[in-house]
C-alpha positions in Angstrom: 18.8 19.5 -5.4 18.5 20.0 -9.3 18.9 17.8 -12.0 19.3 17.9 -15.6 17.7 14.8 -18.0 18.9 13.8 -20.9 16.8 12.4 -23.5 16.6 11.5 -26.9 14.0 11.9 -29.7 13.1 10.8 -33.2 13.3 14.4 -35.0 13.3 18.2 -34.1 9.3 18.1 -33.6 9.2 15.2 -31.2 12.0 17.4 -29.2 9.8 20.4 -29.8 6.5 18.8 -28.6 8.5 16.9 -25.2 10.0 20.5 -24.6 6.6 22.4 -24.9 4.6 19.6 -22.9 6.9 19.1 -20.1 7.1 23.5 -20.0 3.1 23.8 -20.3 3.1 21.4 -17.1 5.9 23.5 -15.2 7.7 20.2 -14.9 10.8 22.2 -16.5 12.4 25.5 -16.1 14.4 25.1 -19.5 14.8 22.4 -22.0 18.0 22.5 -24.8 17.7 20.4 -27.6 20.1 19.8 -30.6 20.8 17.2 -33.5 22.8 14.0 -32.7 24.2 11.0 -35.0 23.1 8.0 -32.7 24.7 4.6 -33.2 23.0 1.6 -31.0 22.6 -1.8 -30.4 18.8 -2.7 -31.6 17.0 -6.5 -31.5 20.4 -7.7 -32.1 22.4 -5.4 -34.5 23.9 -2.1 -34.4 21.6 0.7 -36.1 22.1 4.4 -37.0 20.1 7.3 -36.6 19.4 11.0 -36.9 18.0 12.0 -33.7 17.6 14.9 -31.0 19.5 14.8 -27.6 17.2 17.3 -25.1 18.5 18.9 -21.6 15.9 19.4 -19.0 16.5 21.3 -16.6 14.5 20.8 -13.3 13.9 19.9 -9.6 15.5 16.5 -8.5 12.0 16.0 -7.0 10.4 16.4 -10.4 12.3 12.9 -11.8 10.1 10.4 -11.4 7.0 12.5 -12.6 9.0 13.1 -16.1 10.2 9.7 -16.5 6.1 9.0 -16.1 5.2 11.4 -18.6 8.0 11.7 -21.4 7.4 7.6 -21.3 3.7 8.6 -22.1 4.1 10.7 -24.7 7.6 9.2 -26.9 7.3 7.3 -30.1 10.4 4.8 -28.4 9.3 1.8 -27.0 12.3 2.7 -24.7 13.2 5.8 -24.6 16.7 6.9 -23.1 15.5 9.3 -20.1 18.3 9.3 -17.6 19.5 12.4 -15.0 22.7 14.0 -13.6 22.5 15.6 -10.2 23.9 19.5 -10.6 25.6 20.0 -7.4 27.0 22.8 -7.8 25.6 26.3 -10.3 25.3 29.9 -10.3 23.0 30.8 -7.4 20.7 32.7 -9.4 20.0 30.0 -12.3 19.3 27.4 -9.8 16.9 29.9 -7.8 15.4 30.8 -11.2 14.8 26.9 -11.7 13.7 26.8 -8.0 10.8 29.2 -8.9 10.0 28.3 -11.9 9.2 24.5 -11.6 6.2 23.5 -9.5 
């Protein structure tokens, strides 16, 4: 199984350092990131921000050792790390993600 994990990050160099860490430790195969407009609730009021959204893209297995170490290394005190299950993909992506993660 293969999953994808969202997450979001203060500016393009937190996405950039996340991406690179979580590559370096083969915990990814790929990671997309791109600039959002966030709007959130926040100790009791809505607040605004620039932010970056990242894709991972990795092993179903590897979840629980990403939500260990993205939680390590984020400047949020609670960071929005959450995954969809791909159940379905081209064969030969999902293989490449298959050898590529360890």
């Amino acid at each position: 199984m293969y999953t994808f994990v969202y997450v979001t990050a203060s500016s393009k160099e937190e996405a950039e350092r996340i991406a690179r860490y979580l590559l370096e430790k083969k915990l990814a195969a790929c990671v997309n990131f791109f600039p959002i407009h966030s709007m959130y609730w926040w100790e009791g009021k809505i607040e605004e921000a620039e932010e970056y959204g990242l894709i991972i893209k990795t092993k179903a297995e590897k979840m629980k050792e990403i939500k260990k170490e993205v939680k390590e290394i984020h400047s949020y005190t609670v960071p929005c790390i959450c995954a969809f299950a791909v159940e379905d993909g081209l064969r030969e992506y999902l293989k490449w993600i298959d050898e590529t993660v360890q």
